[in-house]
C-alpha positions as CSV (number, residue, x, y, z in Angstrom):
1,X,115.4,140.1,16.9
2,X,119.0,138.6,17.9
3,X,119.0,137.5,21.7
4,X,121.9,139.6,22.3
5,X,119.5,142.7,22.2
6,X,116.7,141.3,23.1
7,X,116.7,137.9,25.2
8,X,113.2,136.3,24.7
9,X,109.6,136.7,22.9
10,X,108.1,138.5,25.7
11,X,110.4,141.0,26.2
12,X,110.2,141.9,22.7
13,X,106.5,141.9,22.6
14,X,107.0,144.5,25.3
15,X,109.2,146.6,23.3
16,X,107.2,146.1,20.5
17,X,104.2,147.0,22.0
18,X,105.3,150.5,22.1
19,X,106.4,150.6,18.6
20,X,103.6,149.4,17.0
21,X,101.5,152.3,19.1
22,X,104.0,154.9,17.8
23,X,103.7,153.8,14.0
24,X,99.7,152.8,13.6
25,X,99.2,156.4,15.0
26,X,100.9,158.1,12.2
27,X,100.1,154.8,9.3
28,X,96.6,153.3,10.7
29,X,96.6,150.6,8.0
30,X,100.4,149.5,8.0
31,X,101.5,145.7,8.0
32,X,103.5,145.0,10.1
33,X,105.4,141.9,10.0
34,X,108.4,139.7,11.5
35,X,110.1,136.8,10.3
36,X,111.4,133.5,11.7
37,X,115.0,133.0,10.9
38,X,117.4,130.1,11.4
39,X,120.7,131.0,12.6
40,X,123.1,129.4,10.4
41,X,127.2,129.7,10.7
42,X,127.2,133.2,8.5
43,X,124.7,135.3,11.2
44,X,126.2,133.6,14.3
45,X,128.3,136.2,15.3
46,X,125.2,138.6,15.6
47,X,123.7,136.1,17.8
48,X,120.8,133.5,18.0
49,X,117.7,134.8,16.6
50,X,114.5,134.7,18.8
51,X,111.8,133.5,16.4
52,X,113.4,130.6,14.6
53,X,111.4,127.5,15.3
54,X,107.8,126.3,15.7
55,X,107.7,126.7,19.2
56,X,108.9,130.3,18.6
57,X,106.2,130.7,16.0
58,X,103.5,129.5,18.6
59,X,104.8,131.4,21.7
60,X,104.9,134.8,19.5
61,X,101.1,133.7,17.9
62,X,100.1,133.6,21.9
63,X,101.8,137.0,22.8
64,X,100.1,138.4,20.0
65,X,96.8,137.3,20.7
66,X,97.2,138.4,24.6
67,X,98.5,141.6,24.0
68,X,95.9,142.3,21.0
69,X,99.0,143.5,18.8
70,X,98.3,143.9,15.0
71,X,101.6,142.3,14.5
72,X,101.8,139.6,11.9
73,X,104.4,137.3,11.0
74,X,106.0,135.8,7.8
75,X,107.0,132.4,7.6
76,X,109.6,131.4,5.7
77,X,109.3,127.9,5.5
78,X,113.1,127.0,4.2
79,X,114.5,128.6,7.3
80,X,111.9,126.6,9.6
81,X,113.0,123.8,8.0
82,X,116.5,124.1,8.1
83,X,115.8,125.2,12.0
84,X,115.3,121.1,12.4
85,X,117.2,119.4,9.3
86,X,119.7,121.5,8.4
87,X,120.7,122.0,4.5
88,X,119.9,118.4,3.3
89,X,117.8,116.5,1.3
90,X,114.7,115.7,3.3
91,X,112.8,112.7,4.0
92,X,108.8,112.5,3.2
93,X,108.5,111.5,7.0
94,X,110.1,114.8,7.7
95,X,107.9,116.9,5.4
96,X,104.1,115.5,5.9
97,X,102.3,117.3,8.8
98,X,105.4,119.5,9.5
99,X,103.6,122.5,9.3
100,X,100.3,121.4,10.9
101,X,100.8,123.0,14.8
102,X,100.9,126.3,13.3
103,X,98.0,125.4,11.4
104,X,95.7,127.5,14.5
105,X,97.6,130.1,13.9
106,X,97.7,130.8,10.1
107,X,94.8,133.7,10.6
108,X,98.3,135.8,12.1
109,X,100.2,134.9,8.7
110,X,100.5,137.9,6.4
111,X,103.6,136.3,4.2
112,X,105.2,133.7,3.6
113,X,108.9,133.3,1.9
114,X,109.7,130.0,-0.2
115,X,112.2,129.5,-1.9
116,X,113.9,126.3,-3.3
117,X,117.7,125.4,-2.3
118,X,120.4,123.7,-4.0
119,X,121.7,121.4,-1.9
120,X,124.5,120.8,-4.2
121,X,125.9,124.4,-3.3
122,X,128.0,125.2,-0.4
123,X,125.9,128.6,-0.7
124,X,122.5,126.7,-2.1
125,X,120.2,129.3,-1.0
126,X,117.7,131.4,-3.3
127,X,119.4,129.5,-6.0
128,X,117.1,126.6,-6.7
129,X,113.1,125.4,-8.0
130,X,111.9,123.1,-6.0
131,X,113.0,120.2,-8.5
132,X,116.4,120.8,-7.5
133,X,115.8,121.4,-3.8
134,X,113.8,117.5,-3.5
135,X,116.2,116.0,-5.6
136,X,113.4,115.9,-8.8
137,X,111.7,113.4,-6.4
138,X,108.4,114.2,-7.1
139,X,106.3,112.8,-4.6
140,X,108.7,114.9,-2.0
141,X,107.8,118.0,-3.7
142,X,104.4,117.3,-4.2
143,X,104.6,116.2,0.1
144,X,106.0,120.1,0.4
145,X,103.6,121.8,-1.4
146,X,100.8,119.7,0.2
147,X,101.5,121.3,3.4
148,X,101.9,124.2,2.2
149,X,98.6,124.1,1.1
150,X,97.1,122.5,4.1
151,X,98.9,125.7,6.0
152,X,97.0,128.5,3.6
153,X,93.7,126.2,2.7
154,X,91.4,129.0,4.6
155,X,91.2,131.7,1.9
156,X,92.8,134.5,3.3
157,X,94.8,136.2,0.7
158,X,98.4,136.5,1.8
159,X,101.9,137.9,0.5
160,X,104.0,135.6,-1.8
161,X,107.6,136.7,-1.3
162,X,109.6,134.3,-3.7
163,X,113.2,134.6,-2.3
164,X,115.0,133.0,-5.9
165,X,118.0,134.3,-7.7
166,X,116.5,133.5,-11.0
167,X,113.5,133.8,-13.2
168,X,113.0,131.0,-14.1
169,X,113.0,129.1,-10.4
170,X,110.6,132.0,-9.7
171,X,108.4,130.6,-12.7
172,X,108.9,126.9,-11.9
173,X,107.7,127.5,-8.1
174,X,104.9,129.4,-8.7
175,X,103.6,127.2,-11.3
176,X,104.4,124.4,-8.9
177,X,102.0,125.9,-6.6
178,X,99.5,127.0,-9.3
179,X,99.3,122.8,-10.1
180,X,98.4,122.5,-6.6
181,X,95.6,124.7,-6.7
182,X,96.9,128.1,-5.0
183,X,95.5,131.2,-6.6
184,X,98.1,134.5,-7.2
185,X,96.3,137.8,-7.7
């Protein structure tokens, strides 16, 4: 959600609230998910989105809990990260624990989108392994998908949406995260 339509978390809980009524009557089982997003200059003009940062992330896990909603959310974890450091090389000091306050949370994670970004690109998005998005420092990627890891280390089975432009970043990043120990069924 953009604020222009709908100004904060708990008035879209609210709204929500009666969607998700209206749907699980008709499709009992049905995941139902939303996604943090970082507004960046191209989605500026539909406004600011809502759920973008961590704090978003925790306030929406609390609403969730409270209301007893079967909402769950998708993280993607490039646009969380380019919430804080833009589109730019990271440092390790910026990577290691950056996912840890959602860490109470991660039972209300259904998906998560990675994908790597060229930060060579003016439009580096979706078009990058994770070799190209540290900079083929390896001890930053292996930083990354270490907290990854410490995010999903509870065995829940989860949704891998790889958002990458090619096959073969596809095939890098998953075996990336296959070296780390994270099981795809």
């Amino acid at each position: 959600p953009f604020h222009k339509n709908c100004e904060d978390l708990k008035t879209f809980v609210q709204r929500y609230s009666v969607f998700e009524n209206v749907i699980l009557k008709s499709f009992p089982s049905a995941d139902i998910v939303i996604e943090n997003q970082f507004t960046h200059e191209g989605k500026k003009g539909f406004g600011r989105f809502i759920l973008s940062n961590k704090n978003d992330i925790i306030e929406l896990s609390e609403l969730i809990l409270s209301h007893e909603l079967k909402l769950r959310i998708v993280i993607d974890i490039p646009q969380l990260l380019s919430t804080y450091y833009g589109n730019r090389l990271l440092l390790k000091s910026e990577i290691e624990n950056f996912l840890s306050d959602l860490v109470e949370y991660r039972h209300l994670i259904r998906s998560t989108h990675i994908w790597g970004y060229d930060i060579n690109k003016k439009k580096g998005a979706h078009s990058a392994d994770f070799d190209t998005w540290f900079g083929n420092d390896q001890d930053l990627k292996q930083c990354f998908i270490q907290e990854i890891c410490n995010l999903f280390d509870d065995d829940k089975k989860r949704y891998f949406v790889p958002e990458v432009n090619n096959s073969l970043y596809i095939e890098s990043i998953v075996n990336d995260l296959r070296s780390a120990g994270i099981e795809f069924l």
